[in-house]
matplotlib code that plots the C-alpha trace (Angstrom):
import matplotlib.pyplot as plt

x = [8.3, 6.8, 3.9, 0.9, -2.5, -5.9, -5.2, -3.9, -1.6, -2.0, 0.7, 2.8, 2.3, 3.6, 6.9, 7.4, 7.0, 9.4, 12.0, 11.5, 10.0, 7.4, 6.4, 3.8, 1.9, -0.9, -2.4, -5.8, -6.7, -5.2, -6.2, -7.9, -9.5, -7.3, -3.8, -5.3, -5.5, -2.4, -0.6, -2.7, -1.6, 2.1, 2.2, 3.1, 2.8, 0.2, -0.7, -3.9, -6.6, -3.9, -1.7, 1.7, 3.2, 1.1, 3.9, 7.3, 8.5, 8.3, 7.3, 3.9, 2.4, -1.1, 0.8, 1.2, -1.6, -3.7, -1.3, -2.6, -6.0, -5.8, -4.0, -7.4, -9.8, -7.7, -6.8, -3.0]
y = [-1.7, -4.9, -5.1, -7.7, -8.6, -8.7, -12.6, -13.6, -10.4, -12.0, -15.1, -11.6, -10.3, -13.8, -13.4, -10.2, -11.1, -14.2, -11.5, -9.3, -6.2, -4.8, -2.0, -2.5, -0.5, -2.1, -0.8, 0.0, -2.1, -4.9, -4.7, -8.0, -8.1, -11.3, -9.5, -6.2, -9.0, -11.1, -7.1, -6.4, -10.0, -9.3, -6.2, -4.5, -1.1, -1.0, 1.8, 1.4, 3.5, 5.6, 4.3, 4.7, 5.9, 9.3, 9.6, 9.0, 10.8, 14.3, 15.5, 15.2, 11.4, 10.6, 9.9, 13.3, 14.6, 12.3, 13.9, 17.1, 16.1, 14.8, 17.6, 19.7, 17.6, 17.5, 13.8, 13.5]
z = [-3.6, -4.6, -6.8, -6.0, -7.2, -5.0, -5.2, -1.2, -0.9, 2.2, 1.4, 0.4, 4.0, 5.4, 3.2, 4.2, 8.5, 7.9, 6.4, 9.4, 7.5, 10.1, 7.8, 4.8, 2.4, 0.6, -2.7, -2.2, -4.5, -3.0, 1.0, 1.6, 4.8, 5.4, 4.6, 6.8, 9.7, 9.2, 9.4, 12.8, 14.0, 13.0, 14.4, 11.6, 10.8, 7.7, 5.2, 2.8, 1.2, -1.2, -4.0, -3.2, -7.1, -5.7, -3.7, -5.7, -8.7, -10.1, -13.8, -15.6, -15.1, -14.1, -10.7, -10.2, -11.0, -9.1, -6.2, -7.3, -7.0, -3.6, -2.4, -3.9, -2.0, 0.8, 0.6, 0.6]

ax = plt.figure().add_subplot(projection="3d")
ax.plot(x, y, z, "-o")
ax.set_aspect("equal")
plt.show()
């Protein structure tokens, strides 16, 4: 997991397609229409619209229960 800010996530996107990694999941925070295209143009397999720390760890966080939440509202 690498961390990046709304500012060109998309240079992050080229990194990531020169290393081979087809596979990408941008915070949605940080989905830029231009790193969402550059993903489309590499072919690469793109998640967006959750925030990924929903999905790792176990224990009382705000993490989790944002999980919880999303489970309620059917959104996970």
């Amino acid at each position: 997991m690498i961390g990046v800010t709304k500012t060109r996530p998309e240079d992050v996107v080229d990194a990531l397609e020169q290393k081979g990694i087809k596979e990408i999941w941008l915070h949605w925070m940080t989905e830029t229409p231009e790193a969402q295209e550059k993903c489309r143009d590499y072919n690469m397999h793109l998640i967006t619209g959750r925030c990924p720390m929903m999905y790792l760890g176990h224990g009382v966080s705000i993490h989790t229960m944002h999980r919880e939440i999303a489970k309620l509202i059917g959104k996970y």
